[in-house]
N, C-alpha and C positions, 0 to 999 in steps of 0.2 A: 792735697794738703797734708803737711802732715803730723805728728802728734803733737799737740799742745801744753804746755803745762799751766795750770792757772792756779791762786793763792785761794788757799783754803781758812776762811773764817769761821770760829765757834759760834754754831748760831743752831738754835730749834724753830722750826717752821709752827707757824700758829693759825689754824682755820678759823675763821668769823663767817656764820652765817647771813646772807642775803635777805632770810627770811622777816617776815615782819613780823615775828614773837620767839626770836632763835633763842637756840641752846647756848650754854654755856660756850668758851671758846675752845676749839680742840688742838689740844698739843700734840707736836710730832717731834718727838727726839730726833735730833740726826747726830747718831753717835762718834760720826767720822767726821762732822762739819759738813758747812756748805761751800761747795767752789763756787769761784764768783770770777768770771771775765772781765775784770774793769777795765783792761786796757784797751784802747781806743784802736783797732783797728780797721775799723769797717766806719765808713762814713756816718752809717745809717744808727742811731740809739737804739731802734728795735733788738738789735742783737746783744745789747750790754744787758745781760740776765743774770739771774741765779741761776744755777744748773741745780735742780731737783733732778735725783733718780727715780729711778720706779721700786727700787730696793727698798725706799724709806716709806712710798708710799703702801708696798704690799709689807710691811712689817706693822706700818699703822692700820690694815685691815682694812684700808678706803674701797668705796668703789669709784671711779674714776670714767666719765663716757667723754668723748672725745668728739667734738662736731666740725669736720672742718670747712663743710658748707654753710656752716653760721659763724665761723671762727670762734666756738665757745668751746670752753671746760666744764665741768658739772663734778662735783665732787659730793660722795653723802659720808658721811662716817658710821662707825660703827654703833 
């Protein structure tokens, strides 16, 4: 496949806690914007995403654990 180009919207990413007496909510600038694949290629909606990098994440200072035998994410902040 090969390189794609997708529309880049101004947007900052915002964390809400799961927990049941969370913190405030936490902001992540994204100074570039987010791209976003809305075009309809693939039959399937699971692929119509945001595309978060890992740049935005390791400049917000997350830690980030990745489960793919539970299909979960787990994010803490700083």
């Amino acid at each position: 496949m090969g390189k794609v180009t997708v529309p880049v919207r101004d947007a900052d990413l915002w964390l809400v806690s799961n927990l049941p007496s969370p913190p405030d909510p936490f902001r992540i600038v994204l100074h570039r914007g987010l791209p976003f694949h809305d075009v309809s290629t693939v039959p399937d909606p699971q692929f119509q995403r945001p595309l978060i990098g890992v740049r935005a994440l390791r400049l917000a200072g997350l830690k980030v654990e990745l489960d793919f035998a539970r299909d979960t994410v787990s994010v803490w902040t700083p």
